[in-house]
N, C-alpha and C positions, 0 to 999 in steps of 0.2 A: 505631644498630640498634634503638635503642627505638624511634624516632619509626616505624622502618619495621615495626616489631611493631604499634603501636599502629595503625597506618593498617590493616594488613591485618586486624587485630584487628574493628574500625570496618567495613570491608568484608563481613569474614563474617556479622556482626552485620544488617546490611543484606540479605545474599541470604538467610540463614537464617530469619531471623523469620518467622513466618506474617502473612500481609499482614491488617490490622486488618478487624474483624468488620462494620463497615458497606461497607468493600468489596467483601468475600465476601457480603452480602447483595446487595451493586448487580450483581454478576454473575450473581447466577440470575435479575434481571430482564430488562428489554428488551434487545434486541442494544445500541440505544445506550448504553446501561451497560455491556456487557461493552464495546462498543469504545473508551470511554473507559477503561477500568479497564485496558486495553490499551496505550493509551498512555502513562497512568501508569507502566505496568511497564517500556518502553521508556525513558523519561524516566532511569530510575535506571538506565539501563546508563550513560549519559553519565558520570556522575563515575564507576561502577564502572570503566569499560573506560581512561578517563583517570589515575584515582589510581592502579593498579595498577603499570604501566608503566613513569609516574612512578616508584613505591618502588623498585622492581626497576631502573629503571636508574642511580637515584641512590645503591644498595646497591653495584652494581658498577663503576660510573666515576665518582660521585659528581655536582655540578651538573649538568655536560653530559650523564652518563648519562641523568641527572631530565628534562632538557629533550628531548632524543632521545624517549625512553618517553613524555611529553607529545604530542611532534607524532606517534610513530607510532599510539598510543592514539586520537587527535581523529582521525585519516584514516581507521586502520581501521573506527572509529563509524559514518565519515561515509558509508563507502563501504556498510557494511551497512545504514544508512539508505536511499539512494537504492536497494540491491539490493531493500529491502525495500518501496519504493514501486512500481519497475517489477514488481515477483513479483505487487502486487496490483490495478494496473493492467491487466495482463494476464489475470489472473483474470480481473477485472470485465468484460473484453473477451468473454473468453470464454464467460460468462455471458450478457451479450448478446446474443452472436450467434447461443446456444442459443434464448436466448427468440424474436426474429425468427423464426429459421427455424420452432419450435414453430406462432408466430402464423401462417406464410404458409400452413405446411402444414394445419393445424387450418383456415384459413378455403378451403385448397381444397375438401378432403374434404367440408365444407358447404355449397361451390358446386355439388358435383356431386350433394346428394341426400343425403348423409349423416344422420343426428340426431346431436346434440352430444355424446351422451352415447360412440356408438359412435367418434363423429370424437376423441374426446378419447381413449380406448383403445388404439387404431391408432397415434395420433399418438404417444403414450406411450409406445410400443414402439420408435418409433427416436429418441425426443427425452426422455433421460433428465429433464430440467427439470420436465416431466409427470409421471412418474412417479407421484410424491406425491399428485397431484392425483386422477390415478384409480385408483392403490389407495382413496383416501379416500371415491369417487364405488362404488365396488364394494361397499366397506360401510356404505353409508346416511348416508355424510358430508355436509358442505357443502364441495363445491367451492369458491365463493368464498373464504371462508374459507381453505381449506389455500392458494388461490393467493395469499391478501392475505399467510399468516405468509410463505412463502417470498420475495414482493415486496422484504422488508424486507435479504436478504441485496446486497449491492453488484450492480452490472449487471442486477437481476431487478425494475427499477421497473417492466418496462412488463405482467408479471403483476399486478400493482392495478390495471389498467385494463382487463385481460382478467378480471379479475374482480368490477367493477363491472358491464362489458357481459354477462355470465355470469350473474349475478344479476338485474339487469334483465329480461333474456329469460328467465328461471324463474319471477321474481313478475309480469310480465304476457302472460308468452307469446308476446313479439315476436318476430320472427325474428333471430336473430345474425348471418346470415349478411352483410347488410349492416353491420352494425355492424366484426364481424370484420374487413370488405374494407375498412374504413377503416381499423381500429388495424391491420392488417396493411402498408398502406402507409406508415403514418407512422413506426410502427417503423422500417421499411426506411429509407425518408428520413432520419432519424435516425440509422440509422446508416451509412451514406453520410458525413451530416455529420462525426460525431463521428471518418469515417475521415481525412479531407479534416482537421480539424483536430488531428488527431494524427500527421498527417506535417509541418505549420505547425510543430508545437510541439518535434516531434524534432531539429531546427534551431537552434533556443535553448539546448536542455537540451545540444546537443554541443557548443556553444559556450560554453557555463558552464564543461562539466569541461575544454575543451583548455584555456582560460584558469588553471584550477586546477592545471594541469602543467606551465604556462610555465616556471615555478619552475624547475622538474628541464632547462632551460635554458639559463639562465641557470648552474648552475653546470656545466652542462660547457664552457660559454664559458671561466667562471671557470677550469679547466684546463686550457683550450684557451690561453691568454695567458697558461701558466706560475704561476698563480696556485694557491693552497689555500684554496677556499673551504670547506671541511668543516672543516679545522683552527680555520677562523676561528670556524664559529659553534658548534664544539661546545668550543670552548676558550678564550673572552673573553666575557665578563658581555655585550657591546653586540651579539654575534652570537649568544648564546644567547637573548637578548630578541628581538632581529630575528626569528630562527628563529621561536619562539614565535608571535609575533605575526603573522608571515608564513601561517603553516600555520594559524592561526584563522581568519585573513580570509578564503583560501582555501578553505575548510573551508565557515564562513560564504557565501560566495560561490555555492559548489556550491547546498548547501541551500536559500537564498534562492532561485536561478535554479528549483530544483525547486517550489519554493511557489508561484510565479510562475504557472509554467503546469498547474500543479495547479488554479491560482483560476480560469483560464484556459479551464478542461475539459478540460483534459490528464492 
């Protein structure tokens, strides 16, 4: 009961402490500091949500408890991981398709006679993504500007490029509207593409996780032929290792496959 004092001791110690003063500095910089400092924080659920488990099952059934609480610890990490990729996958989706729609609409309203100024208003009004943009333009802002900090959030690249063209036609007075009807199509195109390869990639990622649940099985086979497979690994040293090692590879497996068509553009 010590070891299991000390570990949870060890643990509180870890969630508790305030996270050291050059990373509280790196978070009020650039978003890529906050999203790295992000992942940092992520990083140390791994052994938090593993060791805990751990203590806790080897306080109540001892070994096998320990190894139990390991592999449900490493699944449920793992699964919160992946939920936490598709949540912001999906964002970013979504984010997208605001900005597209933003640019189609924005470069009609300047097809038809609009000036930029009132087409960005309008447009603002049903394409919250805007917003920002012409509250900022109402009080003597620079649009460019407010569209390049927002550009920087995930799915909103192609506001940098609606606001190079934006800038451009302010400092020599070109017309946008051309400009507009090309980023407005290539957006589009883009994401067409990125749809087309996100239904490719949905494919892989479902065949990662079925392969991750083979597992679950193989052991109803195992009781299907009269056998105890449960017995076996939560109660001999060579099935509590198998166990172990099994649900890492798996685990592993998942993630990887996720990495994969992350690099992918998925």
């Amino acid at each position: 009961m010590s070891a299991l004092a000390a570990i949870a001791l060890v643990a509180a110690v870890v969630l508790v402490l305030p996270a050291p003063a050059a990373h509280r500095l790196a978070r009020l910089g650039e978003a890529r500091a906050s999203r790295r400092g992000r992942v940092q924080g992520r990083l140390l659920v791994w052994p938090v949500a593993v060791v805990a488990p751990s203590a806790g099952g080897f306080a109540l059934a001892g070994v096998g408890g320990a190894a139990l609480g390991f592999c449900l610890g490493l699944v449920a990490v793992t699964c919160w991981v992946v939920w936490l990729e598709q949540r912001a996958r999906s964002r970013s989706r979504l984010r997208s398709e605001q900005v597209v729609t933003a640019c189609l609409a924005l470069a009609g309203l300047l097809r038809v006679g609009h000036v930029p100024a009132i087409a960005l208003r309008i447009v603002a009004d049903d394409c919250p993504v805007l917003a920002e943009a012409a509250a900022v333009q109402q009080v003597g802002g620079q649009v460019p500007a407010s569209l390049r900090r927002l550009s920087t959030t995930p799915g909103r690249a192609g506001l940098a490029e609606l606001a190079l063209a934006w800038e451009v036609s302010g400092r020599t007075g070109a017309s946008l509207t051309a400009t507009l009807d090309a980023l407005a199509d290539r957006l589009d195109a883009s994401r067409t593409l990125r749809r087309i390869v996100d239904s490719e990639l949905s494919a892989p990622r479902a065949t990662g996780r079925l392969l991750a649940a083979l597992p679950l099985a193989g052991l109803s086979l195992g009781f299907f032929f009269g056998g105890d497979p449960v017995a076996f690994l939560l109660s001999t040293a060579l099935g509590q290792v198998a166990m172990c090692a099994g649900v890492s590879l798996a685990c592993a497996g998942v993630l990887w496959t996720e990495r994969i068509a992350r690099s992918a553009g998925g």
